[in-house]
C-alpha positions in Angstrom: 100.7 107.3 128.5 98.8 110.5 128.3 97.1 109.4 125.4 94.8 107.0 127.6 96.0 104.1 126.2 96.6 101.4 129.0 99.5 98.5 128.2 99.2 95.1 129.3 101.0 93.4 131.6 104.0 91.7 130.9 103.5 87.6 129.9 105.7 85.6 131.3 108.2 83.9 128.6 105.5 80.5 128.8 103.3 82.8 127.8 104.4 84.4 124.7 105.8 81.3 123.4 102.0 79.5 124.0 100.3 82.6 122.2 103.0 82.7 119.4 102.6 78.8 118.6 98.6 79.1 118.3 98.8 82.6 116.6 100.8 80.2 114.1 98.1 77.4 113.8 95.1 79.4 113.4 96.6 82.0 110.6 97.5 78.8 108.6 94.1 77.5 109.0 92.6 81.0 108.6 94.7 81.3 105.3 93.3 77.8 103.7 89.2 78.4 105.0 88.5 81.6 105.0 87.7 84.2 102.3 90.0 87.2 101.7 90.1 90.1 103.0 87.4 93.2 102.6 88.9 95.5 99.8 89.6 99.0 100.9 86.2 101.6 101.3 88.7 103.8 98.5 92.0 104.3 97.3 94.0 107.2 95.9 97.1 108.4 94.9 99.6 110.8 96.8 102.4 113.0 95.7 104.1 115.6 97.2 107.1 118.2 96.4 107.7 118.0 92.9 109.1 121.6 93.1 110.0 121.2 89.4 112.2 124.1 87.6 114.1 124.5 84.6 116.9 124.9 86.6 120.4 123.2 86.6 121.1 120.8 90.0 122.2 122.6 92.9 122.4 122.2 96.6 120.2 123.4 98.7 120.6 126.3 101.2 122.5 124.6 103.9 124.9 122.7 101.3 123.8 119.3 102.5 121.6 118.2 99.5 121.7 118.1 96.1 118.4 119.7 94.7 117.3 117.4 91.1 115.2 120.0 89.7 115.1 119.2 86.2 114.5 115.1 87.0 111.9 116.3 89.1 109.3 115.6 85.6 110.5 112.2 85.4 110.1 111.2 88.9 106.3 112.3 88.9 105.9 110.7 85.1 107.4 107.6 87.5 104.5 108.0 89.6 101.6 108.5 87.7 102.9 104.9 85.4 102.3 103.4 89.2 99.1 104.7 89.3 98.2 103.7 86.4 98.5 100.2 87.5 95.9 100.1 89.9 91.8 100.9 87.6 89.8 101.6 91.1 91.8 105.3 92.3 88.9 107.0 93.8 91.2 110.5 93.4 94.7 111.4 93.3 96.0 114.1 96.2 99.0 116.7 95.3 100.4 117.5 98.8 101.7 120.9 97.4 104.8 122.3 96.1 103.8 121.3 92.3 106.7 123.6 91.6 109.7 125.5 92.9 110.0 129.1 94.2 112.7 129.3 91.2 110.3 129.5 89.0 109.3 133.4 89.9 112.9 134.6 92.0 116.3 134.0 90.0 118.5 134.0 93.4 121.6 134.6 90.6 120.6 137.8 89.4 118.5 138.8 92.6 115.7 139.4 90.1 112.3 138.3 89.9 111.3 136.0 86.5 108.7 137.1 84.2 105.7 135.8 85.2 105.1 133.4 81.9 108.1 131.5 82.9 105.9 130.1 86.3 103.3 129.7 84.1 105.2 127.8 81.2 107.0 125.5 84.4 103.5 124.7 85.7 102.2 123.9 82.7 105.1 121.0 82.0 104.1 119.2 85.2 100.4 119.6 84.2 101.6 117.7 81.0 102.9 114.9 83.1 100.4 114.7 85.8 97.9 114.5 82.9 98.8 110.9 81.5 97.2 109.8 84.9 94.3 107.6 84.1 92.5 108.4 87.4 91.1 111.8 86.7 90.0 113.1 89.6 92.4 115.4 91.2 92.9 117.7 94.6 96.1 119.7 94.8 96.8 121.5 98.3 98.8 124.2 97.7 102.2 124.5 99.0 104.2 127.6 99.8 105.9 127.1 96.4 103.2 127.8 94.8 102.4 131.1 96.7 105.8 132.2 95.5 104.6 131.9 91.6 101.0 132.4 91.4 97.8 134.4 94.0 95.3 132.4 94.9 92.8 133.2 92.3 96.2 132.4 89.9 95.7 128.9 90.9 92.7 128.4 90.9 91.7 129.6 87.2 95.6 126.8 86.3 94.3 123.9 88.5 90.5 123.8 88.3 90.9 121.9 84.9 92.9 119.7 86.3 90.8 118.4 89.1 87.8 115.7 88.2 84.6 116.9 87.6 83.1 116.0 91.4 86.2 117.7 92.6 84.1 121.0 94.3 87.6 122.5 95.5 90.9 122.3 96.3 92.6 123.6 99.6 93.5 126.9 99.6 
């Protein structure tokens, strides 16, 4: 209770049976006179962790889940055909993590990647995320992407990607 919220006291069974019965009666007659609901001030799209790679499946570090690197495109192509349903997306947000530290670190060989092959993996989610009919874009940026690119990397990939009243995105 430190959040200074206060809880009411307990109703006696009476009780919540009388305030459950007219709860019922006036949302039915709510329902048949009254007009619907306000829309929403805004909407937008979120999505979060695509961590794509070329890379075949594997688990992940502790062995108790199976990463999907490569199905990673189609999940986020599933995503932007939902929200391409809905015409009034004020913006969509990437929560970071567009793709995976795999990208720049080959953990096989011990060996750092050329630096194309983060740019080339980038670019094929940029190519999905890009059949979005809402336009207007802001990407966070996730620790994956500090593995494959510096700040002023991103920037110079991502700016054409956000919408043109997008001022910045999160670094």
């Amino acid at each position: 209770m430190s959040s200074g919220t206060r809880t009411p006291p307990a109703k006696s069974k009476s009780q919540h049976s009388h305030h459950r019965h007219r709860r019922r009666a006036s949302s039915a007659s709510a329902s048949a006179t009254s007009s619907p609901s306000p829309s929403p001030d805004f909407r937008f799209g979120l999505l979060a962790d695509i961590q794509y790679t070329d890379t075949d499946d594997r688990t992940n570090f502790t062995g108790t889940q199976v990463r999907r690197y490569r199905n990673s495109l189609a999940v986020a192509s599933d995503a932007i055909a939902f929200f391409n349903r809905y015409d009034d997306l004020s913006f969509v947000l990437h929560n970071g993590d567009i793709i995976d530290h795999q990208c720049a670190f080959d953990f096989e060989t011990d060996a750092f990647k050329p630096k194309r092959v983060s740019y080339d993996h980038l670019g094929e989610v940029m190519r999905v995320l890009d059949d979005s009919a809402c336009k207007e874009w802001v990407f966070t940026v996730g620790n994956h992407e500090l593995y494959n690119f510096t700040r002023d990397e991103l920037r110079r990939v991502l700016s054409p990607h956000t919408g043109p009243h997008t001022t910045a995105f999160a670094l």
